[in-house]
mmCIF file as gemmi writes it, N, C-alpha and C atoms, coordinates in Angstrom:
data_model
loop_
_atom_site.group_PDB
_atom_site.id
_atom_site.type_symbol
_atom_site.label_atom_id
_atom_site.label_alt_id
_atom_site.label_comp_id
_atom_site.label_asym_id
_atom_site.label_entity_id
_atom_site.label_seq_id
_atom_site.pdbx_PDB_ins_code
_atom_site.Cartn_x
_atom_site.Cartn_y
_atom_site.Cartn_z
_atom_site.occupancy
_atom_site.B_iso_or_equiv
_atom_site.pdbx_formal_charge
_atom_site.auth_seq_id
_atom_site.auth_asym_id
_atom_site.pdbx_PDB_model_num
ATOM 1 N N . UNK Axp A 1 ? 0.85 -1.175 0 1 0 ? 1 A 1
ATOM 2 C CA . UNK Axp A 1 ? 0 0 0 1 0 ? 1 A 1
ATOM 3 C C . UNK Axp A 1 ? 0.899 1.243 0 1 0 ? 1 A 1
ATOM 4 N N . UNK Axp A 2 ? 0.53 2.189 -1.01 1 0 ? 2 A 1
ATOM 5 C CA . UNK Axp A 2 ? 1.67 3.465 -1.345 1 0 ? 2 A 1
ATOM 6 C C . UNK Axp A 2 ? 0.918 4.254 0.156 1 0 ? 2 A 1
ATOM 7 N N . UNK Axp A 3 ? 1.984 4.996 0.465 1 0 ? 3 A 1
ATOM 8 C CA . UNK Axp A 3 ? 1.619 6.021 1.118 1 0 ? 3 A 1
ATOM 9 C C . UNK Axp A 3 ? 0.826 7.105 0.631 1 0 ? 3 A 1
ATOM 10 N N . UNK Axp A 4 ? -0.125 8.05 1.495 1 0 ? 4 A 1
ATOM 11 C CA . UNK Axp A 4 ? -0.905 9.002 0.995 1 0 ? 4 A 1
ATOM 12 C C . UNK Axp A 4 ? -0.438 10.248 1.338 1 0 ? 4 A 1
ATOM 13 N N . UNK Axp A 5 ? 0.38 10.222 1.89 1 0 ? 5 A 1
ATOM 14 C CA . UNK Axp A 5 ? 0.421 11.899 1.729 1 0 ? 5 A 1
ATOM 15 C C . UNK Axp A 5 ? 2.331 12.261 1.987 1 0 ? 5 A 1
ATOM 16 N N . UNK Axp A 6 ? 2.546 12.894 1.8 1 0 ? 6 A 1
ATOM 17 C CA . UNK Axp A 6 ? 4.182 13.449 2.04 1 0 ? 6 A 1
ATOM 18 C C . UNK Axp A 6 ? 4.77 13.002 3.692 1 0 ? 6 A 1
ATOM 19 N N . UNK Axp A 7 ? 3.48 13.341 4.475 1 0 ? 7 A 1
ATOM 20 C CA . UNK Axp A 7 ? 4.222 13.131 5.592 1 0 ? 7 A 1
ATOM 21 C C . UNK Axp A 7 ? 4.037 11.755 6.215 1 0 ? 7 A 1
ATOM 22 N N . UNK Axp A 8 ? 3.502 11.103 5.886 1 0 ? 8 A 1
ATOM 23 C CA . UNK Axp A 8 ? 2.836 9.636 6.02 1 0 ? 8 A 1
ATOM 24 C C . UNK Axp A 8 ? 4.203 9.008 5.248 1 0 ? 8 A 1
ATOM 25 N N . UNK Axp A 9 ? 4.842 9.436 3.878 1 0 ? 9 A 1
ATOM 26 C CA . UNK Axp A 9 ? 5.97 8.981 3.607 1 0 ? 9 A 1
ATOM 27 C C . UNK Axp A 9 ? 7.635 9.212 4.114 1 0 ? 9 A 1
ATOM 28 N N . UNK Axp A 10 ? 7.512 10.488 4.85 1 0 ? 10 A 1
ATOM 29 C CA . UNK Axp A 10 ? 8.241 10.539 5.84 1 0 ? 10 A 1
ATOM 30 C C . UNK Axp A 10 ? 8.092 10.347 7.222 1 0 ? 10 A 1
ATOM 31 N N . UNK Axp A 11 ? 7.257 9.906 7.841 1 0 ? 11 A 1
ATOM 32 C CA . UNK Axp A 11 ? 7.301 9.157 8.422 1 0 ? 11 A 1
ATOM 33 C C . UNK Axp A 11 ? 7.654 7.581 8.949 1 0 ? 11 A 1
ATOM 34 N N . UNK Axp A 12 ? 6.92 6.702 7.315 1 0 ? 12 A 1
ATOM 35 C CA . UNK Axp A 12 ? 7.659 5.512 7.168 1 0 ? 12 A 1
ATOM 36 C C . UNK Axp A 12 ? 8.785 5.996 6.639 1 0 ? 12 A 1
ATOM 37 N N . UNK Axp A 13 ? 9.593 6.831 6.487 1 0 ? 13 A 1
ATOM 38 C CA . UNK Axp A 13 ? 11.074 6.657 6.359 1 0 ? 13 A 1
ATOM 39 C C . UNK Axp A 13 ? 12.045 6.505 7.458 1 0 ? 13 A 1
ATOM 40 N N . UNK Axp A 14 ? 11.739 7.734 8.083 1 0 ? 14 A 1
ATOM 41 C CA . UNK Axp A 14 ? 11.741 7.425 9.704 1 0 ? 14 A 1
ATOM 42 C C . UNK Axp A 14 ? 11.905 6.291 10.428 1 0 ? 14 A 1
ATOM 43 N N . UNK Axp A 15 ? 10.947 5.878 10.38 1 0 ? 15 A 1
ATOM 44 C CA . UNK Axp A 15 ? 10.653 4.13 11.05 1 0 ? 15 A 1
ATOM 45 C C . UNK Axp A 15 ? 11.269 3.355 10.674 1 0 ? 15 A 1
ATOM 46 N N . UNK Axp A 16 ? 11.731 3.417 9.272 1 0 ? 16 A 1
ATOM 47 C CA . UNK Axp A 16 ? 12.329 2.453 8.437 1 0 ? 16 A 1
ATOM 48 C C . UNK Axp A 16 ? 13.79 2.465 8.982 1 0 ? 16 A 1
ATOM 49 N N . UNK Axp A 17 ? 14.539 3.838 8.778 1 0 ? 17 A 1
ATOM 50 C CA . UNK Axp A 17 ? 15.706 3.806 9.192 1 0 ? 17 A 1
ATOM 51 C C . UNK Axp A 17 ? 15.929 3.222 10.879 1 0 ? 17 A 1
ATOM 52 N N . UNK Axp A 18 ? 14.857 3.366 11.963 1 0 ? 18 A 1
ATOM 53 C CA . UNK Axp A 18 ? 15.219 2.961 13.06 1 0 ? 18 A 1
ATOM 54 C C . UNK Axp A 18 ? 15.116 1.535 12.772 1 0 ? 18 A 1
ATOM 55 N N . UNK Axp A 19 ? 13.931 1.087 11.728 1 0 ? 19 A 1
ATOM 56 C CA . UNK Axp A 19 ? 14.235 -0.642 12.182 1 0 ? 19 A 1
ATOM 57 C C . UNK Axp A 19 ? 15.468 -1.298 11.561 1 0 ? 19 A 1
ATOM 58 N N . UNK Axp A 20 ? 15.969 -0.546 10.561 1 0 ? 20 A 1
ATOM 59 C CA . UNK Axp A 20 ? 17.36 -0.836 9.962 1 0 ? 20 A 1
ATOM 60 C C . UNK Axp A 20 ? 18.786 -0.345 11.24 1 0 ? 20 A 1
ATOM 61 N N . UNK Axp A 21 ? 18.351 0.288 12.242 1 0 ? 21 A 1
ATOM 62 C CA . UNK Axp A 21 ? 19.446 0.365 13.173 1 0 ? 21 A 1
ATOM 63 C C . UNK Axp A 21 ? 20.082 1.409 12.416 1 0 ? 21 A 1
ATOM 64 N N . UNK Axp A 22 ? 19.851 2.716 11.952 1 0 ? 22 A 1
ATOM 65 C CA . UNK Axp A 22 ? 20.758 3.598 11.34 1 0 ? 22 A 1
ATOM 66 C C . UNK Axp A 22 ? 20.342 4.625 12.026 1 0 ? 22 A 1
ATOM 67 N N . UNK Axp A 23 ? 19.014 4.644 13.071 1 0 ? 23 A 1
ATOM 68 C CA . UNK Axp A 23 ? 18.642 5.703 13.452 1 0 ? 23 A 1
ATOM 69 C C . UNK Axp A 23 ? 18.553 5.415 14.993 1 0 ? 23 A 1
ATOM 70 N N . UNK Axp A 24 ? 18.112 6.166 15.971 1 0 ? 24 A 1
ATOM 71 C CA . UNK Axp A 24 ? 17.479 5.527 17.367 1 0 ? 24 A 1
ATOM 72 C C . UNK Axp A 24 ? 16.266 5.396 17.658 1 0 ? 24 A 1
ATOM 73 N N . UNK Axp A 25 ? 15.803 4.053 18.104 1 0 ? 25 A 1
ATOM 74 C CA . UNK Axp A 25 ? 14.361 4.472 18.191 1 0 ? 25 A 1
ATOM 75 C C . UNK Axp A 25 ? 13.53 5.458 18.769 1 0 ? 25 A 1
ATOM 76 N N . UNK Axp A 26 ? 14.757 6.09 19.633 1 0 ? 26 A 1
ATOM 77 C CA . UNK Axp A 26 ? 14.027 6.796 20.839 1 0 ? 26 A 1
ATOM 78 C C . UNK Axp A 26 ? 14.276 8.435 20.236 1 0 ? 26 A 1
ATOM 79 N N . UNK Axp A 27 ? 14.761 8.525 18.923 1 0 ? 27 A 1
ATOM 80 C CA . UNK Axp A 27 ? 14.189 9.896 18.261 1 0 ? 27 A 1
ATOM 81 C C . UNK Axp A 27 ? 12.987 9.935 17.939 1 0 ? 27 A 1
ATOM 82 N N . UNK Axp A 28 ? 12.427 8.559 17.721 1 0 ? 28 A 1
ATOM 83 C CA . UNK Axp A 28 ? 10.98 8.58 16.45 1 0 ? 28 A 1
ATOM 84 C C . UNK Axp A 28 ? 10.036 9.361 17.717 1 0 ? 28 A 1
ATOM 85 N N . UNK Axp A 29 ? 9.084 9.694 17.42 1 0 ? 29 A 1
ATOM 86 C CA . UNK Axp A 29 ? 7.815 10.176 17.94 1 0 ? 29 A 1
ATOM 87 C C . UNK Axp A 29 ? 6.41 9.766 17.027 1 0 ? 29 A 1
ATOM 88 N N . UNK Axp A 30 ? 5.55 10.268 17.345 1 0 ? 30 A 1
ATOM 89 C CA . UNK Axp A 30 ? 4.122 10.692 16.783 1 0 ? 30 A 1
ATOM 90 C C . UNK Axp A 30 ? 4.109 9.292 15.966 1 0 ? 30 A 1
ATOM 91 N N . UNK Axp A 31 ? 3.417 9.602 14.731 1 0 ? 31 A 1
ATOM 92 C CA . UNK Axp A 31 ? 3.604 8.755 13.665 1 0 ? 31 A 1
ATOM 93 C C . UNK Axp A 31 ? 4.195 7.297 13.342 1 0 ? 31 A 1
ATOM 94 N N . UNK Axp A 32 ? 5.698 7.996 12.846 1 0 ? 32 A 1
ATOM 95 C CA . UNK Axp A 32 ? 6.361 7.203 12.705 1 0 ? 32 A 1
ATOM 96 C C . UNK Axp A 32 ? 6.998 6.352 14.021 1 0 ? 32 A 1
ATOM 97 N N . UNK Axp A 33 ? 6.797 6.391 15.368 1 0 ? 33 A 1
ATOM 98 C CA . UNK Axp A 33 ? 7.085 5.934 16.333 1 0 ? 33 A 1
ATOM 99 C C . UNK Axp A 33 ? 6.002 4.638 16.27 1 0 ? 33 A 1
ATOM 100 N N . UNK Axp A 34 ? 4.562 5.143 16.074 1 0 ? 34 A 1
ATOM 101 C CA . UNK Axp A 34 ? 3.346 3.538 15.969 1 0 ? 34 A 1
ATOM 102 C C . UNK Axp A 34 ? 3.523 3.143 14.695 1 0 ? 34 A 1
ATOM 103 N N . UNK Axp A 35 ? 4.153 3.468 13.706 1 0 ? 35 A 1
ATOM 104 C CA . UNK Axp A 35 ? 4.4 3.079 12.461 1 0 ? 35 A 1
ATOM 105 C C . UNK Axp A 35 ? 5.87 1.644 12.656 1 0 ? 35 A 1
ATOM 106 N N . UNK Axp A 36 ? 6.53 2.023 13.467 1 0 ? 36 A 1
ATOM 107 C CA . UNK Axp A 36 ? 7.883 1.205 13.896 1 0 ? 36 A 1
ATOM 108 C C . UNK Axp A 36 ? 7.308 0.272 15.109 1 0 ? 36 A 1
ATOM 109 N N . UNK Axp A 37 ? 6.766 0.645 15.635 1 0 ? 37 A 1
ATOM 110 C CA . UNK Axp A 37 ? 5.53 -0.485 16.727 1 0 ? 37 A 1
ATOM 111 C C . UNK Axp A 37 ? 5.299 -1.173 15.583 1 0 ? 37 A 1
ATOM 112 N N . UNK Axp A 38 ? 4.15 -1.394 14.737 1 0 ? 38 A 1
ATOM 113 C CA . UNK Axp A 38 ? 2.724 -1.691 14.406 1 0 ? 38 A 1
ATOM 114 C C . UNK Axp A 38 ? 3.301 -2.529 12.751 1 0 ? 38 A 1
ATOM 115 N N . UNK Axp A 39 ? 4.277 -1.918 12.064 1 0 ? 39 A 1
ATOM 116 C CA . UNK Axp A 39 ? 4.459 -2.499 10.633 1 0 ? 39 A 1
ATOM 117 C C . UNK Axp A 39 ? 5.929 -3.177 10.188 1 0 ? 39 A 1
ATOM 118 N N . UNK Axp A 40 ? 5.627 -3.996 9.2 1 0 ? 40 A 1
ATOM 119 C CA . UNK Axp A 40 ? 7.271 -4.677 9.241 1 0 ? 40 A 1
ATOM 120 C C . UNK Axp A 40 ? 8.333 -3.937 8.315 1 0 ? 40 A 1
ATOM 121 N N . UNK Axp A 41 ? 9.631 -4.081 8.265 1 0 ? 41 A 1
ATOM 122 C CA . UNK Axp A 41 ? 10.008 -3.386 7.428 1 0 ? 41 A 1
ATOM 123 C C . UNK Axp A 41 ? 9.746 -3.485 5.932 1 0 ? 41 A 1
ATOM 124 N N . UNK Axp A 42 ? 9.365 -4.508 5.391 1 0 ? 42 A 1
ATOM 125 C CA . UNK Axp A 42 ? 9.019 -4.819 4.279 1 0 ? 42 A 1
ATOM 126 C C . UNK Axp A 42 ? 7.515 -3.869 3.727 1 0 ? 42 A 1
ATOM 127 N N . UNK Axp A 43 ? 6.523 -3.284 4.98 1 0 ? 43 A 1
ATOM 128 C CA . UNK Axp A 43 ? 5.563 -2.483 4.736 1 0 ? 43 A 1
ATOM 129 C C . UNK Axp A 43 ? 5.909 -0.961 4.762 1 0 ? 43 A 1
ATOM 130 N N . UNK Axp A 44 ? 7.281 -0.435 5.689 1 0 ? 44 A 1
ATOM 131 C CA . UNK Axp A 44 ? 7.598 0.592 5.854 1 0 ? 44 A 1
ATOM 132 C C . UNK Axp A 44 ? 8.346 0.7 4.551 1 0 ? 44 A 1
ATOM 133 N N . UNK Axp A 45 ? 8.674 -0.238 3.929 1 0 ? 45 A 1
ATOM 134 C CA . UNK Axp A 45 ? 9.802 -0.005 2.206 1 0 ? 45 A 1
ATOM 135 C C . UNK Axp A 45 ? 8.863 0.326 1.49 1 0 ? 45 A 1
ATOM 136 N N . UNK Axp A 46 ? 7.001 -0.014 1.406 1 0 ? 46 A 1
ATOM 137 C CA . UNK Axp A 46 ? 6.472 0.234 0.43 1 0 ? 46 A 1
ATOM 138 C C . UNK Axp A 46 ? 6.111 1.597 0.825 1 0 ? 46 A 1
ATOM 139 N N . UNK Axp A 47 ? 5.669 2.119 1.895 1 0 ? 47 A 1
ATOM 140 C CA . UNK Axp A 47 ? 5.564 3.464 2.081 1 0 ? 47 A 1
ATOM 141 C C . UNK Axp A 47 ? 6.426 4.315 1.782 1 0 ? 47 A 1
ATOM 142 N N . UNK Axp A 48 ? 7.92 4.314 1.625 1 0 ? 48 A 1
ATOM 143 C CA . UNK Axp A 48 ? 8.841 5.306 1.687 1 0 ? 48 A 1
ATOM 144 C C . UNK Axp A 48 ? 9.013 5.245 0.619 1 0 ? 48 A 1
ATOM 145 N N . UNK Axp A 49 ? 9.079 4.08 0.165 1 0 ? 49 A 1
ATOM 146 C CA . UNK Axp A 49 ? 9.373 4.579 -1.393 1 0 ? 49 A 1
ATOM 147 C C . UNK Axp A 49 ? 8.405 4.876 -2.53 1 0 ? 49 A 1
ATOM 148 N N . UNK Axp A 50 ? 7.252 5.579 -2.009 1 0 ? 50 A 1
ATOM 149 C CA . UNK Axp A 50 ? 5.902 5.888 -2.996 1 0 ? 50 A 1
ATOM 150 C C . UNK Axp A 50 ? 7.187 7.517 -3.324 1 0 ? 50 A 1
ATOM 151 N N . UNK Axp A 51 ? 6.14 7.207 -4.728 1 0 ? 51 A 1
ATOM 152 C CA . UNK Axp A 51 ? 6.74 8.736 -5.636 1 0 ? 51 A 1
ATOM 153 C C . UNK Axp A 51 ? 6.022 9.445 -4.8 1 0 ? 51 A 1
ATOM 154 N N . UNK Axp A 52 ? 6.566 10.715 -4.475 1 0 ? 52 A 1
ATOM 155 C CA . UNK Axp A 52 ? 5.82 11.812 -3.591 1 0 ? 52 A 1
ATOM 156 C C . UNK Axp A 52 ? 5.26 12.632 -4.341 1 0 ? 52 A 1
ATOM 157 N N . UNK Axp A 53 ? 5.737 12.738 -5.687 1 0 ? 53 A 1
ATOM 158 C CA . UNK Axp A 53 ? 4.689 14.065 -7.185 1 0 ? 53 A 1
ATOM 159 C C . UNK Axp A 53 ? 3.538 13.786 -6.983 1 0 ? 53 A 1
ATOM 160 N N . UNK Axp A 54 ? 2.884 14.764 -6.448 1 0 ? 54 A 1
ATOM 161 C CA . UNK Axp A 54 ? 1.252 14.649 -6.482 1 0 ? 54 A 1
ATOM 162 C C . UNK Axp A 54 ? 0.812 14.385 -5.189 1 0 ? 54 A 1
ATOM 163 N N . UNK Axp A 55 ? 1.496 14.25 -4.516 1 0 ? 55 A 1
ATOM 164 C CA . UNK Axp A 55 ? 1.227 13.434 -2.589 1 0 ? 55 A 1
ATOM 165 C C . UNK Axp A 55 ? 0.993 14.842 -2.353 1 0 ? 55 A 1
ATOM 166 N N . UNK Axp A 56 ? -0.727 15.079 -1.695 1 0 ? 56 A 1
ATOM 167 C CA . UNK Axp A 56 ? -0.571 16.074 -0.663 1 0 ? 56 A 1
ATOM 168 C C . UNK Axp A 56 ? 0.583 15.938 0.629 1 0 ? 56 A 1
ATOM 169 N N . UNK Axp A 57 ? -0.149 17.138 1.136 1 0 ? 57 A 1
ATOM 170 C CA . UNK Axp A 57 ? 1.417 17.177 2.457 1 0 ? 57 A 1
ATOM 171 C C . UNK Axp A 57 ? 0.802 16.748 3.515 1 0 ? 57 A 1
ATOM 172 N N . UNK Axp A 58 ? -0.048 16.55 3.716 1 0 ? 58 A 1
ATOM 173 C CA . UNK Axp A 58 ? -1.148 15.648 4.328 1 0 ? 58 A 1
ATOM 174 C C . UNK Axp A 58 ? -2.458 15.191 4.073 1 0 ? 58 A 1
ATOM 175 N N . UNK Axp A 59 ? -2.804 14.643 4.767 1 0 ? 59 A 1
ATOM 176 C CA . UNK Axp A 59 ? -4.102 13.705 4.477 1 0 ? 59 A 1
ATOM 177 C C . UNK Axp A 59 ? -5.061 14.171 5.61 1 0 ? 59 A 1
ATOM 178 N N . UNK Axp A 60 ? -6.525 14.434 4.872 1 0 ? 60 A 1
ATOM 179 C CA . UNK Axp A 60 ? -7.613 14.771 6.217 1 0 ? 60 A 1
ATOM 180 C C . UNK Axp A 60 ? -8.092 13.949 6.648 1 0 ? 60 A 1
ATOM 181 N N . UNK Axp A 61 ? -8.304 13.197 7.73 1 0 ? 61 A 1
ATOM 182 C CA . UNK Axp A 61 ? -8.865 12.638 8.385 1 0 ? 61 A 1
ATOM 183 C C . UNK Axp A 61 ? -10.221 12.51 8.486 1 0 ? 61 A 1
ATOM 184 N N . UNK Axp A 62 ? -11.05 13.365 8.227 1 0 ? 62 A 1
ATOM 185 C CA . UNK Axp A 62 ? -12.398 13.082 8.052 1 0 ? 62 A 1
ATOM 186 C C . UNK Axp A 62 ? -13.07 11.799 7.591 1 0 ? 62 A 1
């Protein structure tokens, strides 16, 4: 599943790099902190690497 919005893809980038050990977990927050809980890295690769052309910068919740 591509990511939807810019920050939803930086976020799984985020996550991604802590589960790869390049980052600490204990920078992540918000987001990408239940994103590194909750998904494997193989789901955080499909998020980060969505083309971002056209990705709002967020997504409404409604």
């Amino acid at each position: 599943m591509p990511a939807q919005s810019k920050a939803q893809q930086r976020a799984a980038g985020a996550a991604l790099s802590a589960k790869r050990g390049e980052t600490k977990v204990s920078d992540l927050q918000g987001a990408s902190k239940e994103m590194y809980d909750t998904m494997t890295e193989d789901e955080l690769e499909d998020y980060a690497s969505t083309d971002h052309d056209g990705l709002p910068e967020k997504v409404d919740d409604d």
